[in-house]
N, C-alpha and C positions, 0 to 999 in steps of 0.2 A: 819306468825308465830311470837310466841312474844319471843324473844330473850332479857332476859336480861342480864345487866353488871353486873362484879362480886362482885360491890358494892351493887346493888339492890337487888341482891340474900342475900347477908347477912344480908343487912336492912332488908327485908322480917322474915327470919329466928328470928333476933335477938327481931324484933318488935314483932313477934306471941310469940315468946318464955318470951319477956316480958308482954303482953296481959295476958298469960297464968298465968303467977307467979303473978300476980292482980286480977285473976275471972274473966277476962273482957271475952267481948264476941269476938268470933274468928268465922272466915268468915270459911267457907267452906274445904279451901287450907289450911288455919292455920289448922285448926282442925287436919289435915290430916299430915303438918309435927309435930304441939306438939305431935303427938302422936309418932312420931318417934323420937322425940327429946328428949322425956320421957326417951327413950329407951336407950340410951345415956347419960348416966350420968358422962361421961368422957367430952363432948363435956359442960356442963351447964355454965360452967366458960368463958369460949369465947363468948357464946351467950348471956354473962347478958354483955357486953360491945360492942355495937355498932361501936364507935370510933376505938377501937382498933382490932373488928373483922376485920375491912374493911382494917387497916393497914399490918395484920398480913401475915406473907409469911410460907403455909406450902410447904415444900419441903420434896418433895419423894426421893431425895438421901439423907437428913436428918433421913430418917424410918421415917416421916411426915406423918399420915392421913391426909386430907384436910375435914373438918368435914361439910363444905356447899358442897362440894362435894358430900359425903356420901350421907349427908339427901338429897340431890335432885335427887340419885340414889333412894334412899327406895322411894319418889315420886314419881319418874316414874316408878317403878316398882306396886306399887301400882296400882297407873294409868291404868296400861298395862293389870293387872291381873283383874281392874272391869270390862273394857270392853274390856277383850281378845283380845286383838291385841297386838302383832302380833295372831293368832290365833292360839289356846290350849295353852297359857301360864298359863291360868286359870287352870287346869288340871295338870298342869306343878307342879302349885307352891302349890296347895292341895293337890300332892302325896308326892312333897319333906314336905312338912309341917305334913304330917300324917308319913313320916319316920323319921325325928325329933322329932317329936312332937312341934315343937316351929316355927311359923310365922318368927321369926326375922334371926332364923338359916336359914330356907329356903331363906328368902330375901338374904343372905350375901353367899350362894350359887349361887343366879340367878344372884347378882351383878356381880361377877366374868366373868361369859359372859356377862353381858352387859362392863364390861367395856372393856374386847376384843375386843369388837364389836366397839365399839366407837373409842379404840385406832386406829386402824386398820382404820375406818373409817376417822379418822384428818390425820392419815399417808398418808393415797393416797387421802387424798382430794376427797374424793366420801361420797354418804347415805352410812346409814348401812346397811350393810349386812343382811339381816331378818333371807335369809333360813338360814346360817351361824349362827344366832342367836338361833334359833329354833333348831339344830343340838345341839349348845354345850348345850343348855338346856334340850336337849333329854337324851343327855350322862349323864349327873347330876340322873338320874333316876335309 
């Protein structure tokens, strides 16, 4: 599994998000966060700087987003939702999106379990929890 460092995540970020703001052409995965990055118009300032993304400390007792956070959430939820795994999130995420109306509302609905899921998960040092996942995401409905 490709595990990267939280500087690589941001070079990634900041490099497509700079690709993007040039026409240049964008790989696959770029494609997939400019579009979530687009989405994000709060975050564009930190991502047209490299150097200082990789420096910068967000902190959640600050009321800090962590915005490579974020976008690697709306990635893997993405992710999750094209090839439904865990299974019926696909389902999941076109009911909450047809009760919105908006993609980005439903994604920042789904976020919320996953990052339960995940906290939960680093706290006991175990995978995540799927059914647990599939639960809170039921409950969203």
């Amino acid at each position: 599994m490709y595990n990267p460092s939280k500087d690589q995540v941001r070079e990634f970020f900041c490099s497509a998000w700079q690709k993007h703001q040039q026409s240049g052409v964008l790989t696959p995965l770029e494609s997939i966060a400019t579009r979530w990055m687009v989405e994000h118009p709060e975050y564009h300032s930190i991502l047209e700087n490299v150097e200082e993304a990789k420096e910068k400390d967000f902190s959640v007792e600050n009321g800090q987003t962590n915005p490579f956070l974020h976008l690697s959430m709306h990635m893997s939820l993405s992710e999750q939702v094209q090839i439904d795994q865990p299974a019926g999130i696909r389902h999941i995420c076109q009911e909450l999106k047809m009760k919105s109306g908006d993609e980005h509302v439903a994604h920042h609905q789904m976020m919320e379990c996953l990052g339960k899921v995940l906290w939960e998960s680093s706290r006991n040092s175990s995978q995540p929890d799927m059914q647990l996942y599939l639960e809170l995401l039921h409950n969203l409905l």
